[in-house]
MIDO-569371 format. One record per residue (C-alpha): residue in one letter; x, y, z. Coordinates in Angstrom, 2 decimals. Example, Ala and Ser with C-alpha at 12.3 -4.5 7.8 and 13.67 -1.06 7.14 Angstrom:
<pts>
residuo=a | px=12.30 | py=-4.50 | pz=7.80;
residuo=s | px=13.67 | py=-1.06 | pz=7.14;
</pts>
This chain:
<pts>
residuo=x | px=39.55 | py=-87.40 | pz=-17.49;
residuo=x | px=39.22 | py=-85.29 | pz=-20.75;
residuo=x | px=35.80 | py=-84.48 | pz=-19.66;
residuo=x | px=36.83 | py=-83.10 | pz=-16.06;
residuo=x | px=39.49 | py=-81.23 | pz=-17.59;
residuo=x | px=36.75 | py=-79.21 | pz=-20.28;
residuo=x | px=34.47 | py=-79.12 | pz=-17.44;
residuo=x | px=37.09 | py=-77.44 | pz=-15.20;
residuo=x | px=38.37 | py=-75.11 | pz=-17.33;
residuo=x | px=34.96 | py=-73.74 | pz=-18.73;
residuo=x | px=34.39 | py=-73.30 | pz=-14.72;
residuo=x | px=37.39 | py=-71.31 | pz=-14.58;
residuo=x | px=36.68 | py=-69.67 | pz=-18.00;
residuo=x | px=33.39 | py=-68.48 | pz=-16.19;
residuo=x | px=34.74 | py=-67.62 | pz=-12.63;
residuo=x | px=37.50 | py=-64.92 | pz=-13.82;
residuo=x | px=34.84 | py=-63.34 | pz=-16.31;
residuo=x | px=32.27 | py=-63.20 | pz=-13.43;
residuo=x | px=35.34 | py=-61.93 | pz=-11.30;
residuo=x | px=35.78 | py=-58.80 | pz=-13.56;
residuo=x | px=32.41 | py=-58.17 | pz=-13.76;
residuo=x | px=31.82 | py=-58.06 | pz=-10.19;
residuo=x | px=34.80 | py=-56.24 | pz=-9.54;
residuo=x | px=33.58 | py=-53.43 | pz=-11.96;
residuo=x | px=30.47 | py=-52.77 | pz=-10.22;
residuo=x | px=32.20 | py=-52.89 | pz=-6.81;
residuo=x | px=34.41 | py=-49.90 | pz=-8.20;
residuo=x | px=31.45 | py=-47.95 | pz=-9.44;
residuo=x | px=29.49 | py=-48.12 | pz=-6.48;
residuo=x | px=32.83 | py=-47.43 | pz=-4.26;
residuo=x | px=32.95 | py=-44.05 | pz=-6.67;
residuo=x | px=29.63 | py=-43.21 | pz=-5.54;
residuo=x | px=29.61 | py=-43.66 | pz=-2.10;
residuo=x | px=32.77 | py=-41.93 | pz=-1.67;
residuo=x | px=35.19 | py=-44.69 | pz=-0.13;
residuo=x | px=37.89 | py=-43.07 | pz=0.59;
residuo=x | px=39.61 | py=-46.24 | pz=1.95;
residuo=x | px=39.33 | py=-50.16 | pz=2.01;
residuo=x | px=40.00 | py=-52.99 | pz=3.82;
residuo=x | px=43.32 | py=-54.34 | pz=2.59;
residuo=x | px=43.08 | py=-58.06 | pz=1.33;
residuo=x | px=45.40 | py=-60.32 | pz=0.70;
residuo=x | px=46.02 | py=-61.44 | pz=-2.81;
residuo=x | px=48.07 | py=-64.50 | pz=-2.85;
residuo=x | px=44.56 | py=-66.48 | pz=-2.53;
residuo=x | px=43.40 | py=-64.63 | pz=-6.03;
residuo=x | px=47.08 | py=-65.38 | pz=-7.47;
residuo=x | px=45.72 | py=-69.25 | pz=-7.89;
residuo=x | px=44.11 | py=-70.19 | pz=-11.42;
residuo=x | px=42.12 | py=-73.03 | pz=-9.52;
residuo=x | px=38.68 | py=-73.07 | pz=-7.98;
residuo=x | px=37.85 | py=-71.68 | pz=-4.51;
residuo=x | px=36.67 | py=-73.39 | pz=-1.99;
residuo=x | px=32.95 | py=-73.71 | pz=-1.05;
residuo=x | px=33.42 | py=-71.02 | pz=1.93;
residuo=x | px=34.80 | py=-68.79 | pz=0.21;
residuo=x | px=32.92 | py=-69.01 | pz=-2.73;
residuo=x | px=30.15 | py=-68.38 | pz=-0.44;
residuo=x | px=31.45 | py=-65.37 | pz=1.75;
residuo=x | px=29.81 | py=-61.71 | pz=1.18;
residuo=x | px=31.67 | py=-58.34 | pz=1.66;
residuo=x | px=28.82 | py=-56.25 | pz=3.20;
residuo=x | px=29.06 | py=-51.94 | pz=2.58;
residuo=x | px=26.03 | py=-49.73 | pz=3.25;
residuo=x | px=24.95 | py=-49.96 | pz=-0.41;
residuo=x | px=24.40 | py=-53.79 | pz=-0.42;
residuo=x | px=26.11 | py=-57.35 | pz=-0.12;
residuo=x | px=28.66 | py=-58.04 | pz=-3.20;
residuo=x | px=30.65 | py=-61.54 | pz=-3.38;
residuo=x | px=34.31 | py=-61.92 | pz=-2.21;
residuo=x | px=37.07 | py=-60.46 | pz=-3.87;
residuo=x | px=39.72 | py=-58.24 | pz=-3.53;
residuo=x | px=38.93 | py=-54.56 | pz=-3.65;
residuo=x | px=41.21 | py=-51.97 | pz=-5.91;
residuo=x | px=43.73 | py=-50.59 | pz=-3.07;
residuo=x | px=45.89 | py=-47.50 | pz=-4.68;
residuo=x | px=50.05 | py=-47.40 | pz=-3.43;
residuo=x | px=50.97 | py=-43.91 | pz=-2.56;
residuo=x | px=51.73 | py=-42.99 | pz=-5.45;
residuo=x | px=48.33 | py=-43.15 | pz=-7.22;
residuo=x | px=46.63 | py=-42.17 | pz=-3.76;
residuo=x | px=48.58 | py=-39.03 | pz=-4.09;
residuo=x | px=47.55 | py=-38.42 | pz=-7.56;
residuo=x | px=43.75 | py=-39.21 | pz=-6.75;
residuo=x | px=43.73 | py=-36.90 | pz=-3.68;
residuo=x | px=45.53 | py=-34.01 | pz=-6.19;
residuo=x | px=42.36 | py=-34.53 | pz=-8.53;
residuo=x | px=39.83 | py=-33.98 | pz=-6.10;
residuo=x | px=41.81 | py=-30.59 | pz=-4.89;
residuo=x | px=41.90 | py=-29.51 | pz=-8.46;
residuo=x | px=38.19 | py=-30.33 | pz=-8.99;
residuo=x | px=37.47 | py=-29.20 | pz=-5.32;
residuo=x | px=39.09 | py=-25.54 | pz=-6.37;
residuo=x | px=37.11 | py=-25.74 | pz=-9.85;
residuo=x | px=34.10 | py=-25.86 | pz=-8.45;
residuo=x | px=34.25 | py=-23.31 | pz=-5.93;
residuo=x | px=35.87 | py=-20.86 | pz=-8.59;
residuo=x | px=32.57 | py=-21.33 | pz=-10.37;
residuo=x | px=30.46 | py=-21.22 | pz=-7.68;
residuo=x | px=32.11 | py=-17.33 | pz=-7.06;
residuo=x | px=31.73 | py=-16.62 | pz=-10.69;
residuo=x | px=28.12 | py=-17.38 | pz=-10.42;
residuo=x | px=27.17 | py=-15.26 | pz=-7.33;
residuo=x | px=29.72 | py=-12.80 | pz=-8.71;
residuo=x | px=27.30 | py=-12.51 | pz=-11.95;
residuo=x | px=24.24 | py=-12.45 | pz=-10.01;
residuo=x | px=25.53 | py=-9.51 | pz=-8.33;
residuo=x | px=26.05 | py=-7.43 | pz=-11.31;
residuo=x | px=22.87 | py=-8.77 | pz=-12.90;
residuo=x | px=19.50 | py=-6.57 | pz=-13.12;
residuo=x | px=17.20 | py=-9.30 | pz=-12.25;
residuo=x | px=18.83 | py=-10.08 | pz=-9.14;
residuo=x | px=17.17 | py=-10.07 | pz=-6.02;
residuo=x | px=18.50 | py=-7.85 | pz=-3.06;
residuo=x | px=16.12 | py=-7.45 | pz=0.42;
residuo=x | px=14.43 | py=-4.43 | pz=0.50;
residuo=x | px=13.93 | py=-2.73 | pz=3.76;
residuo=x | px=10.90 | py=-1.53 | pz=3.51;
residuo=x | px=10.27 | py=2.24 | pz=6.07;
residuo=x | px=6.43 | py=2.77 | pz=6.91;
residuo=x | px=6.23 | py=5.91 | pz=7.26;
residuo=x | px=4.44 | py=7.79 | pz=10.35;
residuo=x | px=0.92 | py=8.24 | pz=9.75;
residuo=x | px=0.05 | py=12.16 | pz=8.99;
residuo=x | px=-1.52 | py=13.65 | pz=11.97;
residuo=x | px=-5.48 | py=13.98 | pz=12.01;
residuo=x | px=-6.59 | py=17.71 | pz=10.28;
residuo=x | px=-8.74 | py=17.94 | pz=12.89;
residuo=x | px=-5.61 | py=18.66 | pz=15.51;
residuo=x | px=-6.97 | py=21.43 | pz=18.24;
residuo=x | px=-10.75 | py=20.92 | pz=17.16;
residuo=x | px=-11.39 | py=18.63 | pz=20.40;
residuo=x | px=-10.06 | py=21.80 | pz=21.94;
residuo=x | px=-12.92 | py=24.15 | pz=21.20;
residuo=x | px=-16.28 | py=25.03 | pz=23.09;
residuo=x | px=-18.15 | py=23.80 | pz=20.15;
residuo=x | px=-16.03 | py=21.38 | pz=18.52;
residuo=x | px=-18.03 | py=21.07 | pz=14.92;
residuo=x | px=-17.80 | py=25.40 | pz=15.08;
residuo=x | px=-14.83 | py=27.11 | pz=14.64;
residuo=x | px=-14.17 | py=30.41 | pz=16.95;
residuo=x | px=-14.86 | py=33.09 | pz=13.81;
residuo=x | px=-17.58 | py=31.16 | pz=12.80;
residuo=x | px=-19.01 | py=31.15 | pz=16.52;
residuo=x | px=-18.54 | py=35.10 | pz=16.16;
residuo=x | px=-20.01 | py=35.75 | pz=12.59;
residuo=x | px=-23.16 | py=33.51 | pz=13.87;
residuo=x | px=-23.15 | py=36.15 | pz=17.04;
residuo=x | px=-23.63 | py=39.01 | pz=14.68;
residuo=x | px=-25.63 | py=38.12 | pz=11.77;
residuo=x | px=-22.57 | py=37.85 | pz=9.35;
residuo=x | px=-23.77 | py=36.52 | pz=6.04;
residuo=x | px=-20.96 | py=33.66 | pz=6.35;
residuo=x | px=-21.76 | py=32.15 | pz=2.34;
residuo=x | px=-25.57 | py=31.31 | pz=3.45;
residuo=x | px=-26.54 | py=33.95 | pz=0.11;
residuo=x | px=-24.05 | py=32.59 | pz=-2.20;
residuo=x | px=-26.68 | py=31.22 | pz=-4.52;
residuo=x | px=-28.62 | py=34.68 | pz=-4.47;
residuo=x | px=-25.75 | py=36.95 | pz=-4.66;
residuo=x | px=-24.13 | py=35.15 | pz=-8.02;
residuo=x | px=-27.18 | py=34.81 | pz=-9.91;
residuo=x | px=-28.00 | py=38.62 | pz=-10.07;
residuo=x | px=-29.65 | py=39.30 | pz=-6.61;
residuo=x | px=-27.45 | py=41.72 | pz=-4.46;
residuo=x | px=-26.84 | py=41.99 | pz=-0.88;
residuo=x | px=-28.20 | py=44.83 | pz=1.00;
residuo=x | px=-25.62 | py=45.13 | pz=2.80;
residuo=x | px=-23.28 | py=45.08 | pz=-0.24;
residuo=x | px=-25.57 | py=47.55 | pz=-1.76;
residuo=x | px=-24.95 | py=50.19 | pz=0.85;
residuo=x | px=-21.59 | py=50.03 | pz=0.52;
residuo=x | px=-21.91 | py=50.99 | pz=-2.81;
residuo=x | px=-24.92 | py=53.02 | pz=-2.79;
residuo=x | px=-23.35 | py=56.16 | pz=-4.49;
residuo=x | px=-22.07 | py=54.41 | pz=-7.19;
residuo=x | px=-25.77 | py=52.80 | pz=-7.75;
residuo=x | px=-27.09 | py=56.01 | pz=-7.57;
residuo=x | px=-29.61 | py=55.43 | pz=-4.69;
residuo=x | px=-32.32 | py=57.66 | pz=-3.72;
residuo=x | px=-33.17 | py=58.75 | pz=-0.72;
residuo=x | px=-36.10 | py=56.28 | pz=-0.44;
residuo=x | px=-34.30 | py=53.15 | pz=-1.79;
residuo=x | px=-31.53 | py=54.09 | pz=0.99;
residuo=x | px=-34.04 | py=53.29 | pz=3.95;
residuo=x | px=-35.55 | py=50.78 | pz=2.57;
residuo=x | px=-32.11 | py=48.99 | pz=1.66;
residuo=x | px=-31.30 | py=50.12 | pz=5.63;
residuo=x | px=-34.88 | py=48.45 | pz=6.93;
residuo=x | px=-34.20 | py=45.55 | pz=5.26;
residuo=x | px=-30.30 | py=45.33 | pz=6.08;
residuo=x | px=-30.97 | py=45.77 | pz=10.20;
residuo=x | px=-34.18 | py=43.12 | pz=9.70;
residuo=x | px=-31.79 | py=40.41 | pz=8.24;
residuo=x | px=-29.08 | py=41.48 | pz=11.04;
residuo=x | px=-31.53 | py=40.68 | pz=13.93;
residuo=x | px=-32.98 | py=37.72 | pz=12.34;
residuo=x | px=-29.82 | py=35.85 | pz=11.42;
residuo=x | px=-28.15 | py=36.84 | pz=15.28;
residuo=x | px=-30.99 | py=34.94 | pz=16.39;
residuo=x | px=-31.57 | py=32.22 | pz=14.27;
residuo=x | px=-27.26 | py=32.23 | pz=14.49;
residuo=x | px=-27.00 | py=31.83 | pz=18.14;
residuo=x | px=-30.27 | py=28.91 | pz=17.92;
residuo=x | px=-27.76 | py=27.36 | pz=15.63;
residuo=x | px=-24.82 | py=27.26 | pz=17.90;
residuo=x | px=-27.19 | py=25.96 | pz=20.56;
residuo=x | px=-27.86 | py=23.05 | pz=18.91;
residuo=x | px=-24.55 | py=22.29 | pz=18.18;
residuo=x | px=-24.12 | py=22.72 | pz=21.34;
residuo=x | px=-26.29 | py=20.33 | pz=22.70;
residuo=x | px=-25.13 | py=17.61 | pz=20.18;
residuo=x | px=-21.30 | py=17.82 | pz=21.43;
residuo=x | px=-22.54 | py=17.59 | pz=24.95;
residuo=x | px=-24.65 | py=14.09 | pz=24.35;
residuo=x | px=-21.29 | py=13.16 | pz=22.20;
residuo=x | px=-19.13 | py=14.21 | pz=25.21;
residuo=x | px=-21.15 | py=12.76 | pz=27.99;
residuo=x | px=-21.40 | py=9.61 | pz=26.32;
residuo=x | px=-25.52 | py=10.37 | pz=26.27;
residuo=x | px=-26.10 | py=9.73 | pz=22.74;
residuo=x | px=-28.62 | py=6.87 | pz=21.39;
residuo=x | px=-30.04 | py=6.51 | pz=17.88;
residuo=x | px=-33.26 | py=8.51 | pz=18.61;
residuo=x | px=-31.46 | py=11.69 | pz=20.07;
residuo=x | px=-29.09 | py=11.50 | pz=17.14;
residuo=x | px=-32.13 | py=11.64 | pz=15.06;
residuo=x | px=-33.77 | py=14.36 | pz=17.12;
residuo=x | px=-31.06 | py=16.48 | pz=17.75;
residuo=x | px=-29.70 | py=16.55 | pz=14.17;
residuo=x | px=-32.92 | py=17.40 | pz=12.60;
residuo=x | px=-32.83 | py=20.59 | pz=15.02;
residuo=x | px=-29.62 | py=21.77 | pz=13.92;
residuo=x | px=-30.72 | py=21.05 | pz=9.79;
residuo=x | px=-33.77 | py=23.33 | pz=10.62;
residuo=x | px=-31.61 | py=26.19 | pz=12.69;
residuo=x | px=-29.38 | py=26.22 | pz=10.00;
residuo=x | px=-31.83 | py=26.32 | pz=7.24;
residuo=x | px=-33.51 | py=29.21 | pz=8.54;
residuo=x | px=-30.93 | py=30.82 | pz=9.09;
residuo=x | px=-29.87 | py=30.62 | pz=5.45;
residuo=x | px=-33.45 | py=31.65 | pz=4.54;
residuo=x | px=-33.28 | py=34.72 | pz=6.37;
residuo=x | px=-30.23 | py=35.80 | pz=4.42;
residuo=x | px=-31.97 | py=34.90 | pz=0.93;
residuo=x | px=-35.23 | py=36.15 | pz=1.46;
residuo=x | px=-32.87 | py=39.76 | pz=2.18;
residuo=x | px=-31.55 | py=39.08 | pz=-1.03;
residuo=x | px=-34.85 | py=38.45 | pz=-2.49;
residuo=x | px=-36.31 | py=41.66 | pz=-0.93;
residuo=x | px=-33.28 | py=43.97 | pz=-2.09;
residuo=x | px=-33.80 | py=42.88 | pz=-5.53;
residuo=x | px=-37.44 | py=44.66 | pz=-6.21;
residuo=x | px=-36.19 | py=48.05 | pz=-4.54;
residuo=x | px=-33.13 | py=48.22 | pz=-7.23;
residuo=x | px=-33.81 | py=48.89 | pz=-10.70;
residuo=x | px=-32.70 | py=46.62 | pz=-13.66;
residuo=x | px=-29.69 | py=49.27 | pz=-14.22;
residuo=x | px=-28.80 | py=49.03 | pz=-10.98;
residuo=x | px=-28.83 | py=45.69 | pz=-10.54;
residuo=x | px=-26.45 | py=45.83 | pz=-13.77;
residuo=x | px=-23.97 | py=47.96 | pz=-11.95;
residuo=x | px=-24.09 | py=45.87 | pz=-9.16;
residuo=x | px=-22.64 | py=43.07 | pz=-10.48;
residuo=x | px=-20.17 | py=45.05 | pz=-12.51;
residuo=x | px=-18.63 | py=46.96 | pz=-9.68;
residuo=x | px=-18.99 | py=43.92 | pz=-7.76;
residuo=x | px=-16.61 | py=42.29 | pz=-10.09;
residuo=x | px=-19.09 | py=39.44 | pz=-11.61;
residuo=x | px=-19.98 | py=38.96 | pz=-14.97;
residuo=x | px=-16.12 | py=38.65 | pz=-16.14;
residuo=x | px=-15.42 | py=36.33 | pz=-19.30;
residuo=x | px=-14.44 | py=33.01 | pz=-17.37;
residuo=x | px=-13.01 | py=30.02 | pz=-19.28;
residuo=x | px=-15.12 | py=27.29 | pz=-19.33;
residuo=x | px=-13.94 | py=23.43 | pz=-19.06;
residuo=x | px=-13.25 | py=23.39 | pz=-23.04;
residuo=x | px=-11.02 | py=26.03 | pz=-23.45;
residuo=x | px=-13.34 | py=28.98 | pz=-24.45;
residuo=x | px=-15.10 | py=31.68 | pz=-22.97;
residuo=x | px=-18.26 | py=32.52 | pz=-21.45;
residuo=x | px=-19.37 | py=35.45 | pz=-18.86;
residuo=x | px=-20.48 | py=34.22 | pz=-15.37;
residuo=x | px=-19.43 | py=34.75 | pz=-11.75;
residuo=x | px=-16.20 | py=33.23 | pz=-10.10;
residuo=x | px=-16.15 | py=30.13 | pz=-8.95;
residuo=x | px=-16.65 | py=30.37 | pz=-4.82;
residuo=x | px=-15.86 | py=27.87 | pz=-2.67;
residuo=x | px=-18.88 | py=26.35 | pz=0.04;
residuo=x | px=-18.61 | py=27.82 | pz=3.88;
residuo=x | px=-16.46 | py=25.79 | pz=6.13;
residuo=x | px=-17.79 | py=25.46 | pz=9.79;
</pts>
């Protein structure tokens, strides 16, 4: 009798700690889920020191988080319901008062990150607006002209700024050079030579410009006629430019070294001229390449 007496209270001894135990981690894992509510059990059965029963020893209360043994589950009064549903409105208002502190501070900080709208602007229209436009489209209409009349056009540039005049240029100024009546036809002869030549060799030119627009236009062209036909404008145009030299060339041995002196004084060359490292040095202006 002793014995079923130790044997039944070390049974109950073991029952109400494993009671608290389980009812612990039924409270924890009610926090977590959230459970806003339970089941309402009755508590007179719980009230007894003795032993349950076999059935209910073995019944389960099943939640979505798992299977936990029978007991009866912490239900709050009104009272502390109240007082638990006033926390979470505190903490609820907490947290969203820190949540507009923090976007407030983003706002004001540097290293925040606003959308950019980014405007592409319109593309810049083509320079070479109105060329399609023209007769010739790779020949401008004052080009076309000084071609038509034997205009130098830049072809002597080389000649004229390393000490070789013009004739033309040289009849302009032949008082001030001091001509003779002599060197004044023969400046003339060779002035009306280079005229005719370079009207010729000038309208050749445009010809051949000519003719590669058209195969262009037609849609005509191949690789072979874009071979052909270029190499027939590059030799039209480099006569013509030879034409305007070898004028240059020829004007030179009529004028005497003086002369040729006061040619490129009057025309304005030989002027100190600052060089790229901040001195001085005599030489003609810098002149900018023919456009077509």
């Amino acid at each position: 009798m002793v014995q079923c007496e130790a044997v039944l209270a070390k049974q109950t001894v073991r029952f109400a700690r494993r009671k608290r135990e389980t009812m612990d981690l039924f409270n924890r894992a009610a926090l977590k889920q959230g459970i806003s509510s339970m089941v309402r059990w009755k508590r007179t059965a719980w009230k007894d020191k003795t032993l349950p029963d076999s059935a209910a020893v073995g019944a389960t209360f099943v939640l979505p988080f798992g299977p936990f043994p029978s007991h009866p589950p912490f239900v709050p009064n009104r009272r502390q319901a109240l007082k638990m549903h006033i926390r979470l409105l505190i903490t609820t208002i907490f947290l969203a008062a820190g949540a507009m502190q923090s976007i407030a501070q983003q706002r004001d900080s540097p290293f925040r990150l606003e959308p950019q709208i980014v405007i592409t602007p319109a593309p810049a229209p083509s320079p070479y607006v109105g060329f399609e436009t023209r007769e010739v489209k790779t020949l401008s209409t004052e080009r076309q002209e000084g071609l038509k009349r034997g205009a130098g056009l830049g072809y002597a540039l080389v000649a004229e700024l390393n000490g070789y005049p013009g004739p033309m240029h040289v009849l302009e100024i032949a008082d001030q050079l001091g001509l003779d009546t002599d060197q004044r036809r023969r400046t003339f002869v060779i002035f009306e030579k280079m005229r005719k030549d370079a009207i010729a060799a000038g309208e050749a030119l445009i010809a051949a410009e000519a003719h590669l627009d058209r195969l262009f236009q037609l849609k005509q062209v191949t690789y072979d006629r874009v071979e052909a036909q270029t190499a027939v404008v590059a030799a039209q145009d480099a006569r013509l430019r030879a034409i305007h030299l070898n004028a240059h060339l020829a004007m030179a041995e009529i004028l005497l070294p003086e002369q040729r002196e006061s040619y490129e004084r009057l025309r304005g060359y030989g002027k100190p001229v600052e060089d790229h490292k901040g001195g001085v040095h005599p030489g003609p202006p810098h002149v900018s390449p023919p456009l077509r």
